[in-house]
Backbone bond lengths (Angstrom), bond angles and torsions (degrees), N, CA, C in turn:
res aa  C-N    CA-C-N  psi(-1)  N-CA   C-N-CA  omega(-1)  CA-C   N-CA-C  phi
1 X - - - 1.457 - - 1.526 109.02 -
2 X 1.189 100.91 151.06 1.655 110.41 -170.84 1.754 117.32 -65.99
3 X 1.220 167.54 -121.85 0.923 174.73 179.60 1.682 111.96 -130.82
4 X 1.463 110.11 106.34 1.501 108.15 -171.06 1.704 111.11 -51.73
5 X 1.427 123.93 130.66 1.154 125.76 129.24 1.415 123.41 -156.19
6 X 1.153 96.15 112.67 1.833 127.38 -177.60 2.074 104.80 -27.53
7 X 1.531 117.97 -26.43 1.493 88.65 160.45 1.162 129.56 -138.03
8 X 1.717 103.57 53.18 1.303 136.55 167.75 1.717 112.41 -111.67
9 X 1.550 122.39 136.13 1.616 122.73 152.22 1.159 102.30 -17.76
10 X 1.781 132.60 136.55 1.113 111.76 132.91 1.795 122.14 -105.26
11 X 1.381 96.67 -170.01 1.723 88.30 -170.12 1.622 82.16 -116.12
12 X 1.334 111.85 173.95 1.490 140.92 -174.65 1.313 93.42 -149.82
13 X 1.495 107.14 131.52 1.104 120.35 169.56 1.480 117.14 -110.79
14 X 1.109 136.49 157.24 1.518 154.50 165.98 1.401 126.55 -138.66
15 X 1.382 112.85 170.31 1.741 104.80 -176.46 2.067 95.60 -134.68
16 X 0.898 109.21 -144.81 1.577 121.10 -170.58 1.647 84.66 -120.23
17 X 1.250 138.44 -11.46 0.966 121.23 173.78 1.654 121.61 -84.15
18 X 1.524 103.60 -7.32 1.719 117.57 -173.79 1.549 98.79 -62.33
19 X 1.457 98.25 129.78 1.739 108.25 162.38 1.943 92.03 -87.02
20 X 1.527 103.54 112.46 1.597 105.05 169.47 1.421 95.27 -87.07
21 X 1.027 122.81 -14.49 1.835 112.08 -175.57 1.522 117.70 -56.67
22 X 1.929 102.80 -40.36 1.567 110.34 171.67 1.337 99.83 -30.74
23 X 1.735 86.96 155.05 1.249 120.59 174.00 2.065 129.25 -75.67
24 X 2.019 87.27 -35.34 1.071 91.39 148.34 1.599 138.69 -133.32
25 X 1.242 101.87 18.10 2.074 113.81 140.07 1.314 100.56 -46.40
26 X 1.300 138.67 -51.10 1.681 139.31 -149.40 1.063 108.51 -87.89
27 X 1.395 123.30 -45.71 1.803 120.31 151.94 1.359 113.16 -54.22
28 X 1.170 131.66 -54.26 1.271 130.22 -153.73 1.857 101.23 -52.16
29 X 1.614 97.36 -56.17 1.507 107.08 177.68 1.373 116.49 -81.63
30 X 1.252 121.20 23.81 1.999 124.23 172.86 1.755 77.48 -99.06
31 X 1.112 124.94 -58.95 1.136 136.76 -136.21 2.069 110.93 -72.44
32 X 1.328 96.95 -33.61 1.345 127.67 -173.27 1.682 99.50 -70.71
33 X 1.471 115.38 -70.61 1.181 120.17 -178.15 1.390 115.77 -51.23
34 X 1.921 118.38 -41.18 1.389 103.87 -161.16 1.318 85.23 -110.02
35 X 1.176 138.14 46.22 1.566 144.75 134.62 1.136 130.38 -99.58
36 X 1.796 103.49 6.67 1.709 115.52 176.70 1.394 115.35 68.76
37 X 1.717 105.41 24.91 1.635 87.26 169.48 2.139 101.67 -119.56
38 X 0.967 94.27 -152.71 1.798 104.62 -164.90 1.538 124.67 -114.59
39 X 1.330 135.90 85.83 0.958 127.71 -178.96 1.313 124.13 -81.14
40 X 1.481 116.82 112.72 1.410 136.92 174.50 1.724 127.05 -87.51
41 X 1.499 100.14 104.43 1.267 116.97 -159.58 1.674 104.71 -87.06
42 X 1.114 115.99 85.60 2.032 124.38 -179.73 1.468 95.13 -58.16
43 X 1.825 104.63 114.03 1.526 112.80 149.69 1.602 114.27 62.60
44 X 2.141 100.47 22.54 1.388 102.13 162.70 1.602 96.37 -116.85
45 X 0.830 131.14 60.91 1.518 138.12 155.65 1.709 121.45 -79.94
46 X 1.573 93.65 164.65 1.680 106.43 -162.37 1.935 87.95 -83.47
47 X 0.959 93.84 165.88 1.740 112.42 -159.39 1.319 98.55 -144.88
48 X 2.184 103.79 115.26 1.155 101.68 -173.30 1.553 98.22 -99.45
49 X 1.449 93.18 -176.57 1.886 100.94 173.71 1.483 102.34 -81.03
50 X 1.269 98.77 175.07 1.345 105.50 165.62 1.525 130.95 -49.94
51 X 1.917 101.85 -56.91 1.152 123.50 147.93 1.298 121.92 -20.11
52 X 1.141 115.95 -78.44 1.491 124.07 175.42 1.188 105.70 -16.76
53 X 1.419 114.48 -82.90 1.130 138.31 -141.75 1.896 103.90 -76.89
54 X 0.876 136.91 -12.85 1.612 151.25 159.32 1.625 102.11 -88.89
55 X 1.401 129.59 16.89 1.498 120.16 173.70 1.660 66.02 -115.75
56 X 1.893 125.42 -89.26 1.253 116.65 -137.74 1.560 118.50 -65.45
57 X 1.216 117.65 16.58 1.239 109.90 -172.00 1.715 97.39 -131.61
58 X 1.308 118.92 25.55 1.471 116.16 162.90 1.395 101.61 -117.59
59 X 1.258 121.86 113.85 1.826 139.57 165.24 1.548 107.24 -30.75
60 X 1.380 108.21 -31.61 1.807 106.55 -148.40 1.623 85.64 -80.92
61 X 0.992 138.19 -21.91 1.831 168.35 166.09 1.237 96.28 -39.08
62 X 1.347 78.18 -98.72 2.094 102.82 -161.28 1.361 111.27 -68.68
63 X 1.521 114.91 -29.43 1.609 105.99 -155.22 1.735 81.44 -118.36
64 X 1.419 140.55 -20.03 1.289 129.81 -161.73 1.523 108.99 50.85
65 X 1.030 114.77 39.20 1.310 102.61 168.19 1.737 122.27 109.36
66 X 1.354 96.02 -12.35 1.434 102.18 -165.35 1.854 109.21 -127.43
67 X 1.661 96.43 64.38 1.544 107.23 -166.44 1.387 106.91 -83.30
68 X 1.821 130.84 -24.89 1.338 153.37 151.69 1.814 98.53 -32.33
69 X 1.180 121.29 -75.84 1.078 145.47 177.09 1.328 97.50 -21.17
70 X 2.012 109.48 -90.83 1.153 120.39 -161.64 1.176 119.32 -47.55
71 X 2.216 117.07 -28.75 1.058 126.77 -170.54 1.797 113.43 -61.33
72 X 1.289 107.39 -25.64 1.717 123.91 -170.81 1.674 104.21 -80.90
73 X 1.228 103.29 -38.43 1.732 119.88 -161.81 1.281 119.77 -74.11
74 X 1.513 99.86 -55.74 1.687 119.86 -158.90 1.285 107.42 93.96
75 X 1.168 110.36 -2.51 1.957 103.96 -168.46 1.356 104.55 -110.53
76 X 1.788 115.66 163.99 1.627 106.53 8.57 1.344 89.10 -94.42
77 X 1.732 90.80 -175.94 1.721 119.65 -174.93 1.357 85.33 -112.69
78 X 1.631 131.58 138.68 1.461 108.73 161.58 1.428 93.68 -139.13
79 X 1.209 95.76 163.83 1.629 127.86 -150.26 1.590 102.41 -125.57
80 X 1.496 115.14 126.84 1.340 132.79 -178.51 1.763 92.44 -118.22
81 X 1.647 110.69 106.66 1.378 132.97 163.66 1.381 87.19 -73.90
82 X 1.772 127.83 130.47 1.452 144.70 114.18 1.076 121.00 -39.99
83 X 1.688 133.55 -21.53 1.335 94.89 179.55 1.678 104.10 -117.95
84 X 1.196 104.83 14.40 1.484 97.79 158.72 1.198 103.36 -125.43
85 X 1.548 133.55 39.03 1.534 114.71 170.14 1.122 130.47 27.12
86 X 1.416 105.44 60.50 1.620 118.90 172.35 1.356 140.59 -162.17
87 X 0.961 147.59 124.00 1.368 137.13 173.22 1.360 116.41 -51.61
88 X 1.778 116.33 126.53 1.626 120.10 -172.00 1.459 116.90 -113.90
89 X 1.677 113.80 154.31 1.629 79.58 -173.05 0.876 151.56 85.10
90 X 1.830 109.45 7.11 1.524 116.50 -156.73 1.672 104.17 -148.38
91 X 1.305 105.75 151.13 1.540 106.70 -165.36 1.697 106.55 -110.63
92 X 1.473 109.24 12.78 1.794 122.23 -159.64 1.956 96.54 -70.15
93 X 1.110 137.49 99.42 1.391 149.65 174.90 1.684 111.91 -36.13
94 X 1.152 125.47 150.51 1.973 117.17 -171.36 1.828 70.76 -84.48
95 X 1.386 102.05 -173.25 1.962 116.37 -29.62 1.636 101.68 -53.75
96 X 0.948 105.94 -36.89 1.633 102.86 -163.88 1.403 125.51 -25.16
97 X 1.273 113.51 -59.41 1.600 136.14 162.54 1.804 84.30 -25.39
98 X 1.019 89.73 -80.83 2.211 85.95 -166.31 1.295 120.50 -45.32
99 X 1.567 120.67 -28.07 1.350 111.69 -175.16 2.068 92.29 -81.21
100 X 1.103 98.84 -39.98 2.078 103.76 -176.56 1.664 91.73 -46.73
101 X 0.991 123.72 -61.09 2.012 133.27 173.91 1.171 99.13 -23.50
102 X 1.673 114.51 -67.82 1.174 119.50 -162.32 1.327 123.50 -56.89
103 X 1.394 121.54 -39.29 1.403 138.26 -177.25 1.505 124.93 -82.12
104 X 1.981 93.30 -19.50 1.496 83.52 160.60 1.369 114.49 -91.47
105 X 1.480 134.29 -28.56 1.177 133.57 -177.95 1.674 102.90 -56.07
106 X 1.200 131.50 -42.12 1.830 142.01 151.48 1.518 88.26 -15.43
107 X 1.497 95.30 -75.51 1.340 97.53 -134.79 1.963 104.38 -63.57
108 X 1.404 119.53 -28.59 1.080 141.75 -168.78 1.872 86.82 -71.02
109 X 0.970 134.88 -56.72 1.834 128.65 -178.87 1.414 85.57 -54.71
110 X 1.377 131.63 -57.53 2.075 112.25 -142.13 1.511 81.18 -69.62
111 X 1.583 121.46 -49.06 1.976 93.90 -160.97 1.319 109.35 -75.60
112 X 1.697 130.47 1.44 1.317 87.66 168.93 1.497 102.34 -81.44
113 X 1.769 120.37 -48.68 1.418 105.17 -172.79 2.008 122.04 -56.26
114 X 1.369 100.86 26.18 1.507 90.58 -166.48 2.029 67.62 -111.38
115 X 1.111 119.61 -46.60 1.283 113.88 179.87 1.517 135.93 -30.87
116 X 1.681 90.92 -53.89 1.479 124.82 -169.06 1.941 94.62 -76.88
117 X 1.425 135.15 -10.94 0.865 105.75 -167.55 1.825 85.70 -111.50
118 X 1.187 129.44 -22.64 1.406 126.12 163.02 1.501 128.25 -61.31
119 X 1.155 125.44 -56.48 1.209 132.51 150.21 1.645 132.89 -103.16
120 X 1.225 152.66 85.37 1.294 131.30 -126.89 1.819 88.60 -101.19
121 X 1.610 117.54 -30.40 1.335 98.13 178.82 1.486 119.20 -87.72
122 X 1.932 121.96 22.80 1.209 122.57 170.47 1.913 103.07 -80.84
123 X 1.432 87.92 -52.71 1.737 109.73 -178.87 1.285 101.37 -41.81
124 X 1.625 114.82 -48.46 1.846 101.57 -163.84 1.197 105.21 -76.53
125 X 1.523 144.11 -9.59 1.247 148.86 -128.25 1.786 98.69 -136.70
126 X 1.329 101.77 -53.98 1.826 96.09 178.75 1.544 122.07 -59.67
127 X 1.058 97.97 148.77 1.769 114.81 154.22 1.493 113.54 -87.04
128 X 1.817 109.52 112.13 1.233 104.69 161.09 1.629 128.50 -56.62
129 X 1.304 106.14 112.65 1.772 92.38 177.32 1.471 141.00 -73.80
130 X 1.560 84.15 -62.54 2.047 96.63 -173.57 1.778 93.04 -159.27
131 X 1.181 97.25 -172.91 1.523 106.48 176.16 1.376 99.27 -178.51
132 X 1.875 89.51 127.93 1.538 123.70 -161.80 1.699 95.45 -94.92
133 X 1.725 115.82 144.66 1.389 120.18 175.06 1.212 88.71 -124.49
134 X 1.065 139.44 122.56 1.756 144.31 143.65 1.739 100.58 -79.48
135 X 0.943 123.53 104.41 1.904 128.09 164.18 1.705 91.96 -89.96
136 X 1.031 128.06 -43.91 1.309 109.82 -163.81 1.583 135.90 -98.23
137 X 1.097 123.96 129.54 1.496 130.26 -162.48 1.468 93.30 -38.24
138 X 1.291 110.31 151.91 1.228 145.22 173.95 1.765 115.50 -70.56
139 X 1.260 114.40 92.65 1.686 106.56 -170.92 1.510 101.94 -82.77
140 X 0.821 115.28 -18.62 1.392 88.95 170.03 1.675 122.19 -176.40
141 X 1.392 133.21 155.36 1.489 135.92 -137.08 1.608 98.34 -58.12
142 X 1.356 130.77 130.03 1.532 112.57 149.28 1.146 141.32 -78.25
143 X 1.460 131.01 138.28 1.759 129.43 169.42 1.342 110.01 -37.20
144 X 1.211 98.07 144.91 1.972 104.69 178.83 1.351 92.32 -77.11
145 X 1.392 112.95 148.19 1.220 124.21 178.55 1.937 124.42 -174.61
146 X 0.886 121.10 149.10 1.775 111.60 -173.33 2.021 95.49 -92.90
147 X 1.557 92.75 171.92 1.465 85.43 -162.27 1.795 85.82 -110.37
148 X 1.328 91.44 154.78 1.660 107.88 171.67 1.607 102.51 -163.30
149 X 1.017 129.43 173.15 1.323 137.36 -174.65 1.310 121.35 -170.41
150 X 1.373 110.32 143.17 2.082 123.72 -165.28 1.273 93.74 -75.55
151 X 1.667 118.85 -55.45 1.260 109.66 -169.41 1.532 124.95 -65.76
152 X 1.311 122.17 -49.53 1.370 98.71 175.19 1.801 112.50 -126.59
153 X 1.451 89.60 106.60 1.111 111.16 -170.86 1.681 127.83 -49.70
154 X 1.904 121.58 127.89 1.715 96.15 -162.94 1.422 92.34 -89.65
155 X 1.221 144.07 2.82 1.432 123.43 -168.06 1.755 134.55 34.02
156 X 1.631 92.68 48.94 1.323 109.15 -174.98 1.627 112.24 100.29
157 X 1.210 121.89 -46.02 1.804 129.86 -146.89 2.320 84.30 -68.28
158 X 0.918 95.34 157.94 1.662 124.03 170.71 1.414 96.82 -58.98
159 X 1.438 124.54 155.60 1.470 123.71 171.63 2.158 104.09 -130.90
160 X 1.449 92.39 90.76 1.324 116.60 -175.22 1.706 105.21 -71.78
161 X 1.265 130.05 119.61 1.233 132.17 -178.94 1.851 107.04 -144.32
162 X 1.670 78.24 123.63 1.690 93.67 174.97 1.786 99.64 -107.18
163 X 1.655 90.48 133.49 1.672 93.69 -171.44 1.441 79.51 -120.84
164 X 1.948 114.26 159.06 0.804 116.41 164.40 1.777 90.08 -144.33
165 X 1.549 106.37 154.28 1.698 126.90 178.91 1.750 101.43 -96.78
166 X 0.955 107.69 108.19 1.549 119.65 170.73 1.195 125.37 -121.95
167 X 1.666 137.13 22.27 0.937 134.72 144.25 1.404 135.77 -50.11
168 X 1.193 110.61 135.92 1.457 141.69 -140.40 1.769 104.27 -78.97
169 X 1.350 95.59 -35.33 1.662 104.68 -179.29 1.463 120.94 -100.22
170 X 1.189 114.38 3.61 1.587 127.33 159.15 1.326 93.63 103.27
171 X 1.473 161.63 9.56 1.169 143.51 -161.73 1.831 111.27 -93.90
172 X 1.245 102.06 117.72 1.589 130.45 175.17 2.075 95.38 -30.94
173 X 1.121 111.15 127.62 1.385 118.22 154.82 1.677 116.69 -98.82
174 X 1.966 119.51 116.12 1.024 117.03 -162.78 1.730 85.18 -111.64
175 X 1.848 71.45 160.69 1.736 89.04 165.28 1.664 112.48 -154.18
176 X 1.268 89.96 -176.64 1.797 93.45 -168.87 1.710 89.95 -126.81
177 X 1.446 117.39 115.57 1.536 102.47 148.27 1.617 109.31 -122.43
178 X 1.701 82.42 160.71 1.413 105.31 -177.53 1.585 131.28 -86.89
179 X 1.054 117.46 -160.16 1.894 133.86 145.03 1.437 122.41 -21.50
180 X 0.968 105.61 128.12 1.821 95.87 -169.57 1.569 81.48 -76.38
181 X 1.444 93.58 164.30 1.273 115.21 173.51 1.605 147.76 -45.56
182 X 1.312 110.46 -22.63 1.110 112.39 178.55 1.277 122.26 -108.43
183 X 1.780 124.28 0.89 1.192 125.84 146.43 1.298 110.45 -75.48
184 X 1.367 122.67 -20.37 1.727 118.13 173.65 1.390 103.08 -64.41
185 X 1.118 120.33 -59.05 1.829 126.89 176.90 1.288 129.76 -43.47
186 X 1.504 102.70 -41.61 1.509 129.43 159.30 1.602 105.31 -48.12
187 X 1.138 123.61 -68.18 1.284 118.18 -176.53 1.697 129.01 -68.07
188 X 1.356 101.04 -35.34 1.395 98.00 165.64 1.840 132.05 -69.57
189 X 1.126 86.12 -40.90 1.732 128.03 -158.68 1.812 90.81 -27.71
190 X 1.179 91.69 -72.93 1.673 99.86 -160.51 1.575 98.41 -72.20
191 X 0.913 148.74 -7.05 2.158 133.34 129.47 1.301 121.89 -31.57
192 X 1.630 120.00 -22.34 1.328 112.97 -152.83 1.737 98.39 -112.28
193 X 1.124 100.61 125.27 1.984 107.81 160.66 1.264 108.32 -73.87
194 X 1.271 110.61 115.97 1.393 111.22 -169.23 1.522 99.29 -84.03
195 X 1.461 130.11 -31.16 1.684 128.30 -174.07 1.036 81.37 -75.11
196 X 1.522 102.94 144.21 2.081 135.16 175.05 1.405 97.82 -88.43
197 X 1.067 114.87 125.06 1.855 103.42 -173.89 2.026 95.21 -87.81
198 X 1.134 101.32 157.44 1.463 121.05 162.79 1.828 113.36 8.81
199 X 1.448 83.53 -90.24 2.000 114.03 160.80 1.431 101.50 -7.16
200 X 1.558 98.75 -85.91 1.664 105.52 -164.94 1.025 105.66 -63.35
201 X 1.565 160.55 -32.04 1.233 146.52 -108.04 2.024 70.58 -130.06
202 X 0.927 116.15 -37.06 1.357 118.43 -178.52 1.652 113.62 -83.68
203 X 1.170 120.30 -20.96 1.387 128.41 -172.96 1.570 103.93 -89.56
204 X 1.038 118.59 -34.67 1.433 136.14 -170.66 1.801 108.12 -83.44
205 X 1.549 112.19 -33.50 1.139 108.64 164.74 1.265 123.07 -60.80
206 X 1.357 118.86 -69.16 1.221 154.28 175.79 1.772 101.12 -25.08
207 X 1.394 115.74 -70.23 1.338 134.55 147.80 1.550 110.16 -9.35
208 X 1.666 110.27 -71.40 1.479 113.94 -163.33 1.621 103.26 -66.77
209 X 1.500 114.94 -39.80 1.484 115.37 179.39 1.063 113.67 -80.25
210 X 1.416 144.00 -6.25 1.512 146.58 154.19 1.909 111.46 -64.17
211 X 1.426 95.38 -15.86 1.726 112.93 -159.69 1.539 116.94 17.51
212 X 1.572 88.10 73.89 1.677 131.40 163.35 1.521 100.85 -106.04
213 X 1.540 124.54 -30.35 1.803 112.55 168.49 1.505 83.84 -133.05
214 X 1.460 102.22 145.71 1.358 147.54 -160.38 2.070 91.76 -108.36
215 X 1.615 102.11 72.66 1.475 93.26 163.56 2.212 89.06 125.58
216 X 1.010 91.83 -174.77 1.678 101.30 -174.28 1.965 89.91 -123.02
217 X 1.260 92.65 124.56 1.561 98.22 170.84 1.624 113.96 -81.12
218 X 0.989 110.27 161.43 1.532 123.75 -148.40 1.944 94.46 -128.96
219 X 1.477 108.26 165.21 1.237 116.37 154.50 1.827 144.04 -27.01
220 X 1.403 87.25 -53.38 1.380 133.84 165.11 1.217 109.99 -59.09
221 X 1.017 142.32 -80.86 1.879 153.00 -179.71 2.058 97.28 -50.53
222 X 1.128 112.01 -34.44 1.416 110.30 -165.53 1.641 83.14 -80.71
223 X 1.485 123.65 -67.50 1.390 107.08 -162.20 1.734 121.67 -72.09
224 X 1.292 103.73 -12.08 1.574 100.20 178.25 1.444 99.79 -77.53
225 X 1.535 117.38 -40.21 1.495 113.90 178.98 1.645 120.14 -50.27
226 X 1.511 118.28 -40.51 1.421 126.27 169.10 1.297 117.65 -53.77
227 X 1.468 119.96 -32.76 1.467 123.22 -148.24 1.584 93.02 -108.18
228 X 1.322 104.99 -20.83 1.985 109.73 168.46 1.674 102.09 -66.03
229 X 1.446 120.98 -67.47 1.075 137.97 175.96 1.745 113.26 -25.82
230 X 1.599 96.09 -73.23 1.546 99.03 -164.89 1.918 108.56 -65.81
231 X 0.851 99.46 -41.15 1.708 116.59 160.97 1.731 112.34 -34.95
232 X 1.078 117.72 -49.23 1.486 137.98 -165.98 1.413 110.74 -66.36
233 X 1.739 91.60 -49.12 1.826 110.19 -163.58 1.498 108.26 -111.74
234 X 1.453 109.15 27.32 1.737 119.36 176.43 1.462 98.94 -112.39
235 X 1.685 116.38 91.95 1.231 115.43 -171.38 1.951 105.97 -80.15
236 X 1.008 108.93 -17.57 1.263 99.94 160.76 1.834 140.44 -86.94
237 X 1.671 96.32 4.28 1.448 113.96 152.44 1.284 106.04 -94.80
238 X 1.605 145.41 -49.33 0.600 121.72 179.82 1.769 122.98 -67.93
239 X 0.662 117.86 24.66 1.992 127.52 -167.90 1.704 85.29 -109.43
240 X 1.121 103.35 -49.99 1.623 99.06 -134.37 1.828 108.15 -104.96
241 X 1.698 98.48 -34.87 1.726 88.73 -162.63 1.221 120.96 -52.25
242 X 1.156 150.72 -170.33 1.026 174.95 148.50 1.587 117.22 -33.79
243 X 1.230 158.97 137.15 1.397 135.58 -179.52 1.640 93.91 170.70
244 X 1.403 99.47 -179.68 1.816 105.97 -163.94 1.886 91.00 -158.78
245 X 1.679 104.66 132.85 1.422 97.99 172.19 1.857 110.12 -96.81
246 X 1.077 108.95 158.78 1.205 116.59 -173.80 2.038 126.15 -146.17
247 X 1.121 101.27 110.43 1.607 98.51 -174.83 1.269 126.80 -88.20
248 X 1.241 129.35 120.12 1.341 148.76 152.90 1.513 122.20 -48.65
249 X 1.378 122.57 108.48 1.470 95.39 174.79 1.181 117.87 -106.26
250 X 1.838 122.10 -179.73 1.397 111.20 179.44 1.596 97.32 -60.33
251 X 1.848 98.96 158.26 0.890 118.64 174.28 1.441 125.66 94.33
252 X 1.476 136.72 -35.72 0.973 155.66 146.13 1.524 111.66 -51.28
253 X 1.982 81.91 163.95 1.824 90.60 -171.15 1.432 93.05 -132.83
254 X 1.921 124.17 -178.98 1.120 111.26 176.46 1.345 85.54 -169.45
255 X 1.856 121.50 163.83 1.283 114.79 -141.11 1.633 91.70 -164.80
256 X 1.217 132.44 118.54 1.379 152.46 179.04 1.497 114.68 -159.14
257 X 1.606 86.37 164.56 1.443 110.15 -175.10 1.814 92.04 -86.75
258 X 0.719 108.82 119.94 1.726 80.62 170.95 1.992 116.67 -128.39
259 X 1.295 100.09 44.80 1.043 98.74 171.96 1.740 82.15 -110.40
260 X 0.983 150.37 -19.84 2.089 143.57 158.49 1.170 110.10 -77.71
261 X 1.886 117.20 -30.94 1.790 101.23 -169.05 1.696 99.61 -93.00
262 X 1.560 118.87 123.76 1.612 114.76 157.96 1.379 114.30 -62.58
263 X 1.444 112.31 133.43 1.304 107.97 -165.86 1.821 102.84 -155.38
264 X 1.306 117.76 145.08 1.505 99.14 -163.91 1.985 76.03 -160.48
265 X 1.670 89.00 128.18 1.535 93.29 177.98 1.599 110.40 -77.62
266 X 1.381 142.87 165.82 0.994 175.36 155.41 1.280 137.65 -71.04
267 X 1.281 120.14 -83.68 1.459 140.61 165.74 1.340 95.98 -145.92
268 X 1.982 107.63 174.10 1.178 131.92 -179.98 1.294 118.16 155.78
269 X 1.424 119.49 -174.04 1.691 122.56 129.48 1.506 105.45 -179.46
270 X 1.027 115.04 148.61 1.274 136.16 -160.29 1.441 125.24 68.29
271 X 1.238 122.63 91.23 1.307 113.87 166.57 1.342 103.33 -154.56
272 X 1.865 104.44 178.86 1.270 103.33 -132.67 1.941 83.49 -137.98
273 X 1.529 101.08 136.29 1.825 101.58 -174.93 1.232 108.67 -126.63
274 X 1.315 144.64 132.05 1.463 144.37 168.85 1.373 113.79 -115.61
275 X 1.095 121.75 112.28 1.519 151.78 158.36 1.238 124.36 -10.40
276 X 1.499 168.12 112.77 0.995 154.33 168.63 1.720 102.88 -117.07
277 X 1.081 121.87 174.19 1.244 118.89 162.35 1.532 89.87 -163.37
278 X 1.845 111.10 106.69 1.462 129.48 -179.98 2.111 115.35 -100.83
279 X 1.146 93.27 125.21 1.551 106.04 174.34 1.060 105.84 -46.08
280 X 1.231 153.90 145.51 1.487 149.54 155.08 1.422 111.30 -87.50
281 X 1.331 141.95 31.36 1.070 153.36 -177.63 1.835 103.89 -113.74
282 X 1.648 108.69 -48.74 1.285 99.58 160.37 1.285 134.41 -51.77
283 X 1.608 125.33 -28.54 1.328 104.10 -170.29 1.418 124.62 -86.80
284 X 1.143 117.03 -174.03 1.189 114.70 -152.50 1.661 96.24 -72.77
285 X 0.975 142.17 -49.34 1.918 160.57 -161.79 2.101 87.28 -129.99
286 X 1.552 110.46 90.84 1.408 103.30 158.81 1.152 108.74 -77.13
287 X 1.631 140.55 6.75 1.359 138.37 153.03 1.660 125.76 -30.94
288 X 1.893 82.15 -44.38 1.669 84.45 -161.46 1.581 109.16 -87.74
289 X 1.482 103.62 11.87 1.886 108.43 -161.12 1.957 89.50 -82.88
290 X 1.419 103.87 162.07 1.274 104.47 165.85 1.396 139.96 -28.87
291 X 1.641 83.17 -78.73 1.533 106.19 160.80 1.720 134.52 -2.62
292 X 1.826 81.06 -63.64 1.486 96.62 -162.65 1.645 105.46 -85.19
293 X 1.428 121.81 -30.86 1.288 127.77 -173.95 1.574 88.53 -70.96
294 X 1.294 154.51 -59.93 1.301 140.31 -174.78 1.561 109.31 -63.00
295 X 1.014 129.62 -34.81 1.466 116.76 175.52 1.726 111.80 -80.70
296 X 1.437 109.61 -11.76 1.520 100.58 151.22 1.113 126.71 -83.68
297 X 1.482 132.25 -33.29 1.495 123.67 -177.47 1.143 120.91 -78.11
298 X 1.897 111.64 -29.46 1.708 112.78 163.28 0.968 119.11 -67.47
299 X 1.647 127.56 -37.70 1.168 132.67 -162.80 1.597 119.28 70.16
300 X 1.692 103.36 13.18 1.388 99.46 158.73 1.885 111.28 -113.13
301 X 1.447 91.51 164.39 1.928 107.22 -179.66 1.882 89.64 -88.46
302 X 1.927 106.53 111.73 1.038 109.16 178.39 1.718 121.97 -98.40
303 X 1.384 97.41 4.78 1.898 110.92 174.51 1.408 104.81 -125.90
């Protein structure tokens, strides 16, 4: 475990030797996640083929040519939609593209059964979403920030994400987390109009029936989206708060709520994210879920 301090993420560590079946391994890690800290799984990572690994690590592939490029950018990011079984957004040429499909749909079975054996009533309870591939090095540090997103909207539920580092050449994936969450909320909170005026409530439709967002955004998605935002572009939060760096190595996996943990990548390249979208009714205290901590400090019902 990382170095205690009560208003920082913490990390939890584990190995391949953890019995998650215990009775209290299984608390320990219910308890970890919906307390906003990070469980770091040592040397239980997804395992590519050989194959694999001679598609993502040839440029002429991923980058077509333009590995200079990606090196400046960070891009691309590509995105495997579940419910259309496909990679979106992406310029990767067949067959290859299909075998990359293939390995994320792989990779999308191990996290749920890597899920189902950590929490088994998160697994029965989530919606698989999407699953994010970053191939390309990281150009440069990100703002701490919680995750939310326009396109596919959570409508309240927790946003559970198992990342795993699978680069081929061994290089550590770092990150920076921050402030637990509700001094982040605290600070934004009262900036934000929580009523959606007219506009959005109409923009957001319009959106869902264009199916450019995947779902009708909610209260919730509008104010976590503000509080990502203003968070992002407060260069004197980002200078100053509070935060702890932390390394990932190849091979390893790691597992948060991260719409509570602030978290802002670092360096890397290649790794691999799977989607959850969790009810906050399952957990054990839906107190501690997003959701509910913003509809206590506004004092409005945001779903």
């Amino acid at each position: 475990m990382a170095a205690a301090d009560s208003t920082i993420a913490e990390v939890l560590e584990f190995d391949e030797r953890t019995d998650f079946s215990a009775p209290d391994i299984r608390a320990q890690v219910r308890d970890a996640l919906e307390n906003g800290n990070v469980l770091y799984l040592k040397g239980c990572g997804f395992e590519l083929t050989e194959r694999e690994r001679a598609i993502i690590t040839d440029p002429k592939i991923i980058f077509r040519g333009n590995e200079q490029r990606a090196k400046r950018t960070g891009r691309p990011t590509l995105t495997f939609d579940m419910a259309v079984d496909r990679l979106l957004f992406n310029s990767i040429r067949m067959p290859e593209r299909r075998e990359i499909e293939a390995m994320l749909r792989r990779y999308s079975v191990w996290s749920r059964d890597l899920l189902e054996k950590l929490v088994p009533d998160f697994a029965r309870a989530c919606e698989q979403n999407r699953i994010i591939y970053r191939p390309a090095e990281r150009a440069q540090r990100q703002g701490l920030h919680v995750d939310t997103t326009y396109l596919y909207p959570t409508q309240g539920r927790s946003k559970l994400r198992i990342f795993c580092n699978i680069d081929p050449s061994g290089r550590p994936r770092e990150w920076e987390l921050g402030e637990r969450f509700e001094n982040f909320a605290q600070r934004y909170l009262p900036s934000i109009r929580i009523e959606r005026s007219w506009f959005e409530k109409t923009t957001d439709r319009a959106a869902s029936l264009a199916r450019i967002v995947t779902g009708q955004r909610t209260g919730y998605d509008h104010v976590l989206e503000k509080m990502r935002q203003l968070g992002k572009q407060d260069r004197d939060f980002q200078k100053k708060s509070p935060r702890r760096n932390f390394s990932f190595p190849a091979g390893s996996a790691w597992v948060a709520l991260t719409d509570v943990v602030l978290h802002g990548g670092v360096s890397g390249q290649h790794a691999l994210d799977q989607v959850f979208f969790l009810p906050p009714e399952v957990m054990r205290d839906p107190s501690r879920s997003a959701l509910r901590i913003l509809e206590r400090l506004s004092g409005h019902t945001l779903v």
